[in-house]
C-alpha positions as CSV (number, residue, x, y, z in Angstrom):
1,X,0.0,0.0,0.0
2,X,1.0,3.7,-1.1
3,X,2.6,5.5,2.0
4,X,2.2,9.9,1.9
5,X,3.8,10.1,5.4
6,X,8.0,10.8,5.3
7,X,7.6,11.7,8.9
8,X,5.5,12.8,11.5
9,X,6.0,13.7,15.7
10,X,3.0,14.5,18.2
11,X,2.9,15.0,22.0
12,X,-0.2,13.9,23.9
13,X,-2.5,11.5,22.8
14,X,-1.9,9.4,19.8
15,X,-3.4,11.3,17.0
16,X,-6.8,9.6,15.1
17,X,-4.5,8.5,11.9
18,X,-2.5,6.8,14.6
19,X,0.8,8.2,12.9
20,X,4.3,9.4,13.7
21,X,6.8,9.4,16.9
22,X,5.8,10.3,20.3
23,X,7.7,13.5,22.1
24,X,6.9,14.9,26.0
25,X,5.6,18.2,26.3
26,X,7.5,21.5,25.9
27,X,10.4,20.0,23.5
28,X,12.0,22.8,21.5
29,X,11.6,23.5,17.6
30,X,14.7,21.6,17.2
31,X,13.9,18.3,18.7
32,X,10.1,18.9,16.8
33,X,12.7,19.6,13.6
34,X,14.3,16.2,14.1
35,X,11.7,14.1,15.2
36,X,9.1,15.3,12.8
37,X,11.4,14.9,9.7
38,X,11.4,18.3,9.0
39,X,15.5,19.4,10.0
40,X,16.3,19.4,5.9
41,X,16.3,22.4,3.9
42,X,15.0,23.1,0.6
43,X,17.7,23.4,-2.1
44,X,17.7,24.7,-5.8
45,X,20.1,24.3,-9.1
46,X,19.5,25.4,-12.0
47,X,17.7,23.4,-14.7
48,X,20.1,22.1,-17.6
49,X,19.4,19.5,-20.7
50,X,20.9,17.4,-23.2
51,X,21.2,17.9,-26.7
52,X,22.9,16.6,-29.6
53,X,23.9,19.1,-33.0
54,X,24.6,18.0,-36.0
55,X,27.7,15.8,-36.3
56,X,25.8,13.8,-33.1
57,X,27.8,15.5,-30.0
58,X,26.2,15.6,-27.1
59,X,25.8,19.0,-25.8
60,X,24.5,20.3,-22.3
61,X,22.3,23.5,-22.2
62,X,20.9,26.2,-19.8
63,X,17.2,25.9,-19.3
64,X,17.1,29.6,-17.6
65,X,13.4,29.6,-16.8
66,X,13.2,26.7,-14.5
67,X,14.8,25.0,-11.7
68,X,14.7,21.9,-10.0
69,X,14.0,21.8,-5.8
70,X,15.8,19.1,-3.7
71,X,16.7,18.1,-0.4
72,X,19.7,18.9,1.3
73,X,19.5,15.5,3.4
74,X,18.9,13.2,0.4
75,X,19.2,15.2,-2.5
76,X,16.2,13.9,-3.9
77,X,14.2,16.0,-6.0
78,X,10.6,17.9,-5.1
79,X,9.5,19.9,-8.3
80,X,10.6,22.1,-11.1
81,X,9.8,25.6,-10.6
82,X,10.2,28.9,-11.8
83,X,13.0,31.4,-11.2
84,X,10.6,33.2,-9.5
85,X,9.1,30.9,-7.2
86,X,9.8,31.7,-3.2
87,X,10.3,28.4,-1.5
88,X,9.3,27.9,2.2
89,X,11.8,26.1,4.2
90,X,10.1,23.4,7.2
91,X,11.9,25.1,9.9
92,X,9.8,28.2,9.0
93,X,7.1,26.5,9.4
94,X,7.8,25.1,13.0
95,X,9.7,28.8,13.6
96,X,6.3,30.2,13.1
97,X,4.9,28.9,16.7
98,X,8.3,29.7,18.6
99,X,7.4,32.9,20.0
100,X,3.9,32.0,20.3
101,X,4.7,28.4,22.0
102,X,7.2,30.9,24.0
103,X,5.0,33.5,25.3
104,X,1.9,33.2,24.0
105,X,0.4,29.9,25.3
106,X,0.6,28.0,22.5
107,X,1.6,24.1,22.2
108,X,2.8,22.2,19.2
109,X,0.8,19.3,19.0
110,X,2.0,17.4,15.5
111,X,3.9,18.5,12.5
112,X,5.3,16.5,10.0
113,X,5.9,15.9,5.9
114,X,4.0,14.0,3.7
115,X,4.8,12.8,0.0
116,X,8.5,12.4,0.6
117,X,9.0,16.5,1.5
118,X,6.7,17.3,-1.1
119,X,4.4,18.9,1.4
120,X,4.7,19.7,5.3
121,X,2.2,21.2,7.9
122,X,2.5,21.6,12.1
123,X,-0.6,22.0,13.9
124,X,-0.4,23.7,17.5
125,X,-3.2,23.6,20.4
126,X,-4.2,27.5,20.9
127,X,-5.7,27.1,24.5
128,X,-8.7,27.9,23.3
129,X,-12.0,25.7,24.3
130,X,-15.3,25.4,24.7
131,X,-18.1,23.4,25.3
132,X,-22.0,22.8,24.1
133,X,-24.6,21.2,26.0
134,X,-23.5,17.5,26.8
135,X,-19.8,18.1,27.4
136,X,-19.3,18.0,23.9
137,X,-15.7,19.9,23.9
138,X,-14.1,21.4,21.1
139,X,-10.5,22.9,21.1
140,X,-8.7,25.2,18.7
141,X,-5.6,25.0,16.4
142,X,-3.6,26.6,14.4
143,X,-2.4,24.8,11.3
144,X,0.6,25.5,8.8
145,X,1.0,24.0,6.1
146,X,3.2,24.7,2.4
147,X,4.1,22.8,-0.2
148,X,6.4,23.2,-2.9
149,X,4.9,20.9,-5.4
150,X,1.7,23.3,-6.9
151,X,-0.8,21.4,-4.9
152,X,-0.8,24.1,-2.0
153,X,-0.1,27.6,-1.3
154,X,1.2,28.3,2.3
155,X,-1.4,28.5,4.4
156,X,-2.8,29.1,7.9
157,X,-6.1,28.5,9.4
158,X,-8.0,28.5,12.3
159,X,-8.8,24.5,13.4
160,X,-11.2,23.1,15.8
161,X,-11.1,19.5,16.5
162,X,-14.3,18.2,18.6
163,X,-12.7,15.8,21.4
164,X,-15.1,13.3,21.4
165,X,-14.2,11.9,17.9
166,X,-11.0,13.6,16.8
167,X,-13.1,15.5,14.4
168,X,-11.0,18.3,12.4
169,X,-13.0,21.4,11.1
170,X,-11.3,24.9,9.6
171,X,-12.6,28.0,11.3
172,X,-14.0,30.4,8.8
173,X,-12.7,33.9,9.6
174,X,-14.6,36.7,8.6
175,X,-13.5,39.7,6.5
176,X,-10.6,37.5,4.5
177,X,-10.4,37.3,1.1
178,X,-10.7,33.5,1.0
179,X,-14.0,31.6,1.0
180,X,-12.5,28.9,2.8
181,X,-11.8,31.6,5.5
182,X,-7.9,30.6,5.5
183,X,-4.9,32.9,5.1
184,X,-3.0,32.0,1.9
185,X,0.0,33.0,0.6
186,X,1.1,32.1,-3.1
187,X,5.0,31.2,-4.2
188,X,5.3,33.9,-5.7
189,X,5.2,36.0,-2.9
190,X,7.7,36.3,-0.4
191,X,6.5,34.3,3.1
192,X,6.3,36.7,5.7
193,X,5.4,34.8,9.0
194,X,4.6,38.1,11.2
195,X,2.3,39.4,8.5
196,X,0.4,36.2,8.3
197,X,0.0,36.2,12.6
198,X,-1.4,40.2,12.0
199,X,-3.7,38.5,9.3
200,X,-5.2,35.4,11.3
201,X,-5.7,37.9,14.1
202,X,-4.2,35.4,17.0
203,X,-7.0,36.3,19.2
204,X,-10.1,34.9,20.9
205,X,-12.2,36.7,18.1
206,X,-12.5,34.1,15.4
207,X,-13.2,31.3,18.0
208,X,-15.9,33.4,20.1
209,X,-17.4,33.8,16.4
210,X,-16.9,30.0,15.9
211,X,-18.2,28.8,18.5
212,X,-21.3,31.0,18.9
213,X,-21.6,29.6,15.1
214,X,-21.8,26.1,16.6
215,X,-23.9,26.8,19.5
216,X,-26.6,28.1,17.1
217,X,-26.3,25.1,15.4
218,X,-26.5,22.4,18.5
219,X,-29.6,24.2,19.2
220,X,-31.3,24.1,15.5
221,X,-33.7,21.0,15.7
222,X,-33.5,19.0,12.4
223,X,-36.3,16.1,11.0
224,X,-35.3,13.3,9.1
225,X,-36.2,15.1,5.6
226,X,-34.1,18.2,6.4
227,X,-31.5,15.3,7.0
228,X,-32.0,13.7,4.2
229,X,-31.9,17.3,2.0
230,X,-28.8,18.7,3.7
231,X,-26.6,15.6,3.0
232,X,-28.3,15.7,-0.4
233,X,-26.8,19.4,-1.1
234,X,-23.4,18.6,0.6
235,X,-22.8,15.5,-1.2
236,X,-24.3,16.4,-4.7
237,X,-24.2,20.1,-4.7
238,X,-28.0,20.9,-4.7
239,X,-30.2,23.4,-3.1
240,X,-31.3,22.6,0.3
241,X,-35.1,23.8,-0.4
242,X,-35.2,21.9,-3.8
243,X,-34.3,18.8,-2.2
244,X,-37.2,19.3,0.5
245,X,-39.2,18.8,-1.9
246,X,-37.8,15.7,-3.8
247,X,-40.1,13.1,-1.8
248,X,-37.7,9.9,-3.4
249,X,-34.9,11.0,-1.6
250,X,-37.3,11.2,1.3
251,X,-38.6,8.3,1.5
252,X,-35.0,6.6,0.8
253,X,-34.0,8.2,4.2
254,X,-37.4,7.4,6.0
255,X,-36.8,4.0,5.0
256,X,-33.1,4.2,6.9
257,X,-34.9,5.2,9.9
258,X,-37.2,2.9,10.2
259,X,-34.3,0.1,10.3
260,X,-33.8,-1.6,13.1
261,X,-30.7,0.2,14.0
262,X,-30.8,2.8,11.5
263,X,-28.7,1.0,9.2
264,X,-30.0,0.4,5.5
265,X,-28.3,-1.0,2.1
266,X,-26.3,2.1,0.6
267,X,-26.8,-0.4,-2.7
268,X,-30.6,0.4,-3.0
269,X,-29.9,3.7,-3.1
270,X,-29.3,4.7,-6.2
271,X,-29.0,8.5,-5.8
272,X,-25.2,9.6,-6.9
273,X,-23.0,9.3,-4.0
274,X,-25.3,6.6,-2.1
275,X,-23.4,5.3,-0.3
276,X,-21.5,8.0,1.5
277,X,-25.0,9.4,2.5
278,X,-26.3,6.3,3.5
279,X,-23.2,6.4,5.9
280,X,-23.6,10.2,7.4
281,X,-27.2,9.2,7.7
282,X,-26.5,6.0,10.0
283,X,-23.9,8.0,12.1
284,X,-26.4,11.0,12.2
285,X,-28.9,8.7,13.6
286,X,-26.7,7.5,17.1
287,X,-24.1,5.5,15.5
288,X,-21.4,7.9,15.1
289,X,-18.8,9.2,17.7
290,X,-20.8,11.5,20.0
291,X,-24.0,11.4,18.3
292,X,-26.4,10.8,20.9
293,X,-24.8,14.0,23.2
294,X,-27.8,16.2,23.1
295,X,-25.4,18.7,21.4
296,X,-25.4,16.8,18.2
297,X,-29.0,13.9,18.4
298,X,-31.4,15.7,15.8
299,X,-29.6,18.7,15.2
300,X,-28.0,21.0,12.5
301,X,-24.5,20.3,14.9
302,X,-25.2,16.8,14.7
303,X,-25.6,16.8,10.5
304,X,-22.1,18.7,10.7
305,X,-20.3,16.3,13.1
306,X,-21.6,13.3,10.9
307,X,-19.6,15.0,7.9
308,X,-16.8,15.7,9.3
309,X,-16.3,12.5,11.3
310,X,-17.1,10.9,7.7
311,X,-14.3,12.7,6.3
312,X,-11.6,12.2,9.1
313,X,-12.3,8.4,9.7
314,X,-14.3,6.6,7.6
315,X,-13.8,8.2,3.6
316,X,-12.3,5.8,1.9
317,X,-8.9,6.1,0.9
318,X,-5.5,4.3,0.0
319,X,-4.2,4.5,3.9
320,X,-4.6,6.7,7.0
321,X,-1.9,9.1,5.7
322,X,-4.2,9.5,2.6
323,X,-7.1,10.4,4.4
324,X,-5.2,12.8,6.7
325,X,-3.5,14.6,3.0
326,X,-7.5,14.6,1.8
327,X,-9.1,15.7,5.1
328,X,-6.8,18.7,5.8
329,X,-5.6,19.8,2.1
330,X,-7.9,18.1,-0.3
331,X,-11.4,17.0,-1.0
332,X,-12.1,15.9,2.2
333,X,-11.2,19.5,3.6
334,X,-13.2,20.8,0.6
335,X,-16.1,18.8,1.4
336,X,-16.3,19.6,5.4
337,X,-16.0,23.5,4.3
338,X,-19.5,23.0,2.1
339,X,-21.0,20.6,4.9
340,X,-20.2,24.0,7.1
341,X,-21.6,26.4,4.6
342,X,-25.1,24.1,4.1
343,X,-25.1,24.4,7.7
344,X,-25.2,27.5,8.6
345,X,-28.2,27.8,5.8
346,X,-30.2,26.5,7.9
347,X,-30.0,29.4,10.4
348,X,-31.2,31.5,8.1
């Protein structure tokens, strides 16, 4: 089986993909460095190629517009780029927390790399948390992630991860330029780590917001047709108050509750992405990780916790280090962000 993870390190409890090497609290950035994999730099050459003219000598040429990343450790090659592409190096990324680790509170929780250097993130605990009604605790992160092979822009983000089930969910921040409500910063800009901090606005502003969001939601009653119509529009892109409406899709998710159990063939339904709703809709209705907290059983939360846990734990994919690549970076983290924005439509 295909393996993303180079490296990984994490203090605490071992994290839900179950990956990388354990560290006590309070270890500095360099230990982090070495134990997550990420005490390498990134190195450039220029980009030369072979040719032959016309009496069949070989001949070695400049290719000026491109160059070729590597490792300093391995020497093993990451991408070709531009001339003018600004790389950023993994002990900037870990640097990032040092003051805020130092004096601000802050604790590193994991960081690693993934696709052989291709692509490294650390994720630190901000002290921030909160609960809904149940004890159903959330905490918030910070995560950093670059990569230097055009699949991700630097970026930072505001994180909660619900403690119950492990589930990971990006903040939306209001007033940035980003519909995913993240802080990005393309290669071709310079990465300026103090001007990203002044961005995110490392305060209690965006979780107060957060969490108020997630209150609202805990306390928004939801029937088995809304159910059925917000998984509809997160999975298959439609309109929440068309999908009331379509009664097939109704009475495919009043069949699931009336299961013993609440579980139901995802084969009979034949509705695209079946299956994956059939799932949500099974852990919606008690047999997911905190679904019968009263913060989550028949509520708008609960639709959203069902996603996301979905997403993190059961989405199918190649190995645990794939799902954690999808559910932060890809479409996993794509599809949380629309199961947040359908969400929140129904508070309107």
């Amino acid at each position: 089986m295909a393996h993303q993870l180079e490296q990984m390190a994490y203090v605490g409890q071992t994290p839900w993909h179950g990956l990388g090497n354990s560290l006590t609290q309070n270890q500095p950035i360099e230990v982090w460095a070495k134990q997550a994999g990420m005490d390498w730099r990134i190195e450039s050459s220029n980009i030369s190629y072979m040719a032959h003219n016309h009496k069949g000598q070989r001949l070695i040429l400049p290719h000026d517009d491109q160059r070729v990343l590597y490792r300093s450790d391995t020497h093993a090659p990451l991408s070709v780029v531009s001339q003018r592409y600004q790389e950023v190096q993994p002990m900037e990324i870990l640097n990032f927390y040092k003051d805020l680790t130092e004096q601000s509170g802050f604790e590193l929780e994991t960081a690693g790399v993934l696709k052989g250097g291709k692509k490294f993130w650390a994720l630190a605990k901000t002290g921030q948390s909160s609960a809904l009604k149940g004890k159903d605790v959330s905490n918030g992160y910070i995560l950093l992630a670059t990569a230097c092979d055009g699949t991700l822009a630097t970026t930072a983000q505001f994180t909660s991860i619900r403690v119950v089930c492990n589930n990971t969910l990006a903040i939306a921040l209001k007033g940035q330029n980003s519909a995913a409500g993240v802080v990005k910063v393309p290669h071709s800009t310079k990465f300026d780590a103090e001007k990203i901090k002044q961005q995110l606005g490392i305060s209690v502003r965006a979780w107060d917001q957060h969490m108020y969001e997630m209150k609202q939601l805990s306390q928004r009653k939801v029937t088995q047709q809304e159910a059925a119509a917000y998984f509809d529009a997160v999975f298959n892109n439609t309109s929440l108050s068309s999908t009331e409406q379509d009664e097939g899709i109704i009475q495919y998710y009043r069949n699931i509750a009336s299961q013993p159990n609440n579980v139901y063939k995802a084969e009979q339904k034949s509705e695209p992405n079946g299956r994956a709703m059939s799932k949500v809709m099974t852990m919606f209705n008690g047999h997911g990780r905190g679904a019968e907290l009263s913060s989550a059983k028949d509520t708008a939360y609960g639709l959203l916790c069902s996603v996301t846990e979905f997403c993190d734990h059961e989405r199918r994919a190649m190995s645990q280090d794939h799902r954690l690549d999808s559910a932060w970076f890809g479409v996993g983290a794509g599809l949380k962000q629309r199961a947040l924005e359908q969400a929140l439509n129904m508070m309107i």
